[in-house]
N, C-alpha and C positions, 0 to 999 in steps of 0.2 A: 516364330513368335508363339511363345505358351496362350492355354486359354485365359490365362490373371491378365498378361499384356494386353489381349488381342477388347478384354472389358475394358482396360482402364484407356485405351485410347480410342473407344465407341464412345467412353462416358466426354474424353475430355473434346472430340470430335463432336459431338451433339450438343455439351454445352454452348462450342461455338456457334454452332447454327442456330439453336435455340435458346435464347438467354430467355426470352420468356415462353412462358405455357401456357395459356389461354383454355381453357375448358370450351370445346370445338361443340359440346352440345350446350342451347340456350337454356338457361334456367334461372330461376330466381330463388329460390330457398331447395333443402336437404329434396320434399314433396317433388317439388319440378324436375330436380336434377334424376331422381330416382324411376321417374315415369318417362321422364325423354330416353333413359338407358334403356330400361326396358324396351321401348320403342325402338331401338336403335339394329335390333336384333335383323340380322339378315336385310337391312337397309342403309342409307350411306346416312352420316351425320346431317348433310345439307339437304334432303329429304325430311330429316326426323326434324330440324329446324322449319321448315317450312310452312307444316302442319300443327305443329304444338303452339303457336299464337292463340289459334283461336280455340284449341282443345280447352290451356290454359286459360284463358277468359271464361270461359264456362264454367270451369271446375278448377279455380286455382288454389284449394284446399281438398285434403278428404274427404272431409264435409259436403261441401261443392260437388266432386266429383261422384260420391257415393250417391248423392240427389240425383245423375244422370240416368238414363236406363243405357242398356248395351246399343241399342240402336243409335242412340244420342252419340255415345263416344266412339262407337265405330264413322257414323258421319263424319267427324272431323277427320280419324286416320284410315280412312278407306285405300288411298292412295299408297297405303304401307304395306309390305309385305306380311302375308300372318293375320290381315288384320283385323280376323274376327275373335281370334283367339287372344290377340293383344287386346284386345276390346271388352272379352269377357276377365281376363287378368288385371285392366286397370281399375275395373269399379270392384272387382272380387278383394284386392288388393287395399282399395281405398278405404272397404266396408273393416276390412281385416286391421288398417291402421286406425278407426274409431273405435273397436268394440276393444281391442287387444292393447293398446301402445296409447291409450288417451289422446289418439289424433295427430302422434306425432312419427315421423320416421326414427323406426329402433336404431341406436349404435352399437350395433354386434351383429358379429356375421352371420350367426346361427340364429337371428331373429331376424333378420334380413334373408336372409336363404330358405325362411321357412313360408316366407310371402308368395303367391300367387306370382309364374312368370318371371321368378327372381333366382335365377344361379350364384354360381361363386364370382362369374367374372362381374354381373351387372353387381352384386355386394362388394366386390371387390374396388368396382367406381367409386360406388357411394362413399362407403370407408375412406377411404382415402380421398377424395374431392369433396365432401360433402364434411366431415369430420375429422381429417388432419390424419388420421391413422393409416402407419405403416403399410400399403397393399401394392401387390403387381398385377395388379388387372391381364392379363393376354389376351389378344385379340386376333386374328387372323395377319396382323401386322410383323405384330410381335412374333408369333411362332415361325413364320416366314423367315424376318429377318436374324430372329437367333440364330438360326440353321444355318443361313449362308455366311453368317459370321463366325461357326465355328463355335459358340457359344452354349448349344444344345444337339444332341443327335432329333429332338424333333419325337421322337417316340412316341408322345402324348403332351396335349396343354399342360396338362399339371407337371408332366416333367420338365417342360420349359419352365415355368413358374419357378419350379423350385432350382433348378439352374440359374435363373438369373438371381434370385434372391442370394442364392450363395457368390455369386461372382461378384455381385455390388454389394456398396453399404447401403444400409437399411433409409440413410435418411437420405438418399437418394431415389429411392422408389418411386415415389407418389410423382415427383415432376419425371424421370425418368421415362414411366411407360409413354406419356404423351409426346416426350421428344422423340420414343423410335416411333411412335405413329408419323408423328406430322416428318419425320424424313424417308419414311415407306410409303408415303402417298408423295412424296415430293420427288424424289431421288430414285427409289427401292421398291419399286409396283412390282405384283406379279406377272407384269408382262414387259416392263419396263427396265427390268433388269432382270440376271438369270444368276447371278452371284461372281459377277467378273465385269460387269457394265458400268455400276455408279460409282463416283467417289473413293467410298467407305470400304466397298468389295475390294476394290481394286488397293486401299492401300492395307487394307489388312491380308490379301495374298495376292501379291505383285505376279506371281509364278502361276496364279490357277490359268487353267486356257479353258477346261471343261464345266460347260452348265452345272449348276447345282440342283439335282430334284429333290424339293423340300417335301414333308411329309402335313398334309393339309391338317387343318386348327379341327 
């Protein structure tokens, strides 16, 4: 099975499992969604939800949040990995969306990437969940499971990126990355399969017998 096959029956595999996509972090406008990502860093989603209720009630605007001091919004995510540094990111951040953006979350990558705490992949969220625009977030999921699907050699994040971008269409992106997550947390863990275990492995190479060592995100 070429690498063109081996995408379009991940894609048409994945739409079955996943007809919907649900955005796995809570939020309520561009602000929320963009500060639970950031949170999200080196934590599991169900963690980053847990906490962010009461962050968010404090500070459910930039406005809000910039009013907090570090000590303030570290108390609510203490419990998070990082989390003095996420702490000094999210009010540095929030001060940075009042004086620069009129308060509001920019729509561009390179005004988003140039935020406090904010990479390609968390802009890459936003982008694409928050604003409708074309993006493929990679996550530790994603680079994972490109690899054992033959999809990427894995080399680097960004080469998976740009691998998958070219193997799918573009308006399938934005719901794409969230269906390989939720079937590499469901199906395709890294310990939970090795690239011959779930489903998906197994029907995209019926012949493998040996483990896959994928090359980490």
């Amino acid at each position: 099975m070429r690498k063109a096959e081996r995408a379009q029956l991940v894609l048409e595999r994945l739409n079955q499992h996943y007809p919907e996509t649900p955005i796995p972090l809570d939020h309520s406008d561009p602000f929320t969604l963009l500060i639970a990502v950031l949170l999200s860093a080196q934590c599991t989603d169900k963690k980053v939800n847990e906490v962010t209720p009461a962050l968010f009630a404090a500070g459910p605007t930039p406005q809000a949040m910039a009013s907090l001091d570090e000590t303030e919004i570290l108390s609510f995510i203490r419990q998070l990995g990082l989390a003095k540094t996420k702490a000094k990111h999210v009010r540095r951040l929030s001060e940075l969306l009042i004086s620069e953006h009129a308060g509001a979350v920019p729509n561009s990558f390179k005004a988003l990437e140039a935020l406090p705490g904010v990479g390609h992949k968390t802009a890459s969220v936003v982008m694409s969940q928050a604003f409708g625009v074309p993006a493929f977030p990679v996550d530790t999921h994603i680079h994972r499971l490109a690899q054992r699907w033959g999809l990427t050699n894995g080399s680097s994040v960004a080469t998976t990126e740009q691998d998958l971008k070219r193997l799918f269409p573009k308006s399938q992106w934005n719901r794409l990355h969230l269906q390989i997550i939720f079937y590499g947390r469901e199906y395709c863990s890294a310990r939970g399969c090795n690239g011959t275990i779930c489903p998906l492995c197994k029907e995209l190479f019926p012949k493998r017998r040996k483990a896959v060592i994928t090359q980490k995100a």
